[in-house]
C-alpha positions in Angstrom: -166.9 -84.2 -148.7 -168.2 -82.9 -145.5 -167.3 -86.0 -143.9 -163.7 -86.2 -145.4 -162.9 -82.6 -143.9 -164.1 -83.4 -140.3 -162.3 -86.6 -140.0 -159.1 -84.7 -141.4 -159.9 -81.8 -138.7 -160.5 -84.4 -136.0 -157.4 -86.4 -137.1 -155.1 -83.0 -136.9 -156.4 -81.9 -133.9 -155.6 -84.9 -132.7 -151.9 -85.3 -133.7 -151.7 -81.5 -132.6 -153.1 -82.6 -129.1 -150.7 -85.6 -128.9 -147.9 -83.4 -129.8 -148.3 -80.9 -126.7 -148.4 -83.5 -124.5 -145.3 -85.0 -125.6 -143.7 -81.6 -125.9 -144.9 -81.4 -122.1 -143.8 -84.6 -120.8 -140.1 -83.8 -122.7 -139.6 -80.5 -120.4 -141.1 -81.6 -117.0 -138.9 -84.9 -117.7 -135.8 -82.2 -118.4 -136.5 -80.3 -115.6 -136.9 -83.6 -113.2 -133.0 -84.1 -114.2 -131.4 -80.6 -114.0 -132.9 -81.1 -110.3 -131.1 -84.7 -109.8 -128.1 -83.3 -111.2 -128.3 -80.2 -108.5 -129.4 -82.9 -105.5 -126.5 -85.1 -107.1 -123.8 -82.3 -107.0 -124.9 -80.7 -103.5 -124.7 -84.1 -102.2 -121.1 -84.7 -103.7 -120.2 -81.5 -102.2 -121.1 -82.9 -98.6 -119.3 -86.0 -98.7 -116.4 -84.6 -100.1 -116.0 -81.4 -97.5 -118.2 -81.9 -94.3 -118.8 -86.2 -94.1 -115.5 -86.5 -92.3 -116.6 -84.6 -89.5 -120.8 -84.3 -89.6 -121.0 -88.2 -91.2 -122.6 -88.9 -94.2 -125.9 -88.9 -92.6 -125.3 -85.7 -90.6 -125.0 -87.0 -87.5 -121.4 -86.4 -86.5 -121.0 -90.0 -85.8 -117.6 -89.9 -87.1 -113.8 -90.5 -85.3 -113.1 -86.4 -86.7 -116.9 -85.5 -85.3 -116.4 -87.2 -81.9 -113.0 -85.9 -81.5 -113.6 -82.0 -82.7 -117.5 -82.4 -80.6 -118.9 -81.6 -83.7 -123.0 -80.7 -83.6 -125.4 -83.5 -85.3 -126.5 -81.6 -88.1 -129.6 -84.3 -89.1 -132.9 -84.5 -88.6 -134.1 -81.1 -89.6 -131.2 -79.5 -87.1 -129.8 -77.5 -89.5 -133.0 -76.0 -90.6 -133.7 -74.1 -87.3 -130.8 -71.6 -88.5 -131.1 -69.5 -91.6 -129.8 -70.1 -95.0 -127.7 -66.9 -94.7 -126.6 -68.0 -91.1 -125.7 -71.5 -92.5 -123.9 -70.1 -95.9 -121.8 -67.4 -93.1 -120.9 -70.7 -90.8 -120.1 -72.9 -94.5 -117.9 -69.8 -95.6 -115.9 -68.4 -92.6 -116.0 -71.8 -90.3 -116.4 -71.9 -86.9 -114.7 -73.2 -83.6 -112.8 -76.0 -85.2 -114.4 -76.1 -88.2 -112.4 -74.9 -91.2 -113.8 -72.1 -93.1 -115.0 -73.0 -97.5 -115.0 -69.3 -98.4 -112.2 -69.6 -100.6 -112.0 -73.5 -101.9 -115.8 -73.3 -102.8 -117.8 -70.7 -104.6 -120.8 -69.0 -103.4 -122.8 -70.9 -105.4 -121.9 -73.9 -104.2 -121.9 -72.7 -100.7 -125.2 -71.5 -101.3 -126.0 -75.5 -102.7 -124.2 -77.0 -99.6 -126.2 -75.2 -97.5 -129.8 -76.1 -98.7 -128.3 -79.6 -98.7 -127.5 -79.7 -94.7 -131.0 -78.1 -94.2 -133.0 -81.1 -95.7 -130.9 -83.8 -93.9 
């Protein structure tokens, strides 16, 4: 009988064990995809409002970035400057760069911005 109760005791422990793992592996895997999704739409947001002029790869190697003498924003570039100096340029523009302020909101201002910092 004493055996019969530790191998039950053993065996639940066991299932409980296996369970938390599983349990674990589910959020990390959920949180690994809200982040693709973020890096996903930050990136979207580049190519569709700043590629034409700062390239795809941020180096203003563009017809639009050669004509306007647009800065290379690659290569850790961006990062020297602040993420409230970067989401102020993004919002209100500057030289012949147009202003976002009112076609995006903050938050994806704010998304844009860490986005240009890691290029």
């Amino acid at each position: 009988m004493k055996n019969s109760l530790k191998l039950t005791t053993i065996f639940l422990f066991i299932v409980i064990f296996v369970s938390f793992l599983s349990f674990r592996s589910e959020a990390s895997q959920a949180t690994e995809n809200e982040n693709n999704i973020d890096i996903d739409s930050s990136r979207s947001l580049y190519l569709n409002n700043c590629a034409r002029c700062h390239g795809a790869d941020g180096r203003s190697d563009t017809e639009l970035g050669r004509l306007n003498d647009s800065p290379d924003i690659s290569g850790g570039r961006a990062r020297k400057k602040s993420a409230a100096k970067l989401t102020q340029l993004i919002s209100k523009g500057k030289g012949s760069m147009p202003g976002f302020g009112k076609r995006l909101t903050k938050a994806q201002i704010s998304s844009l911005a860490n986005y240009v910092r890691g290029l």
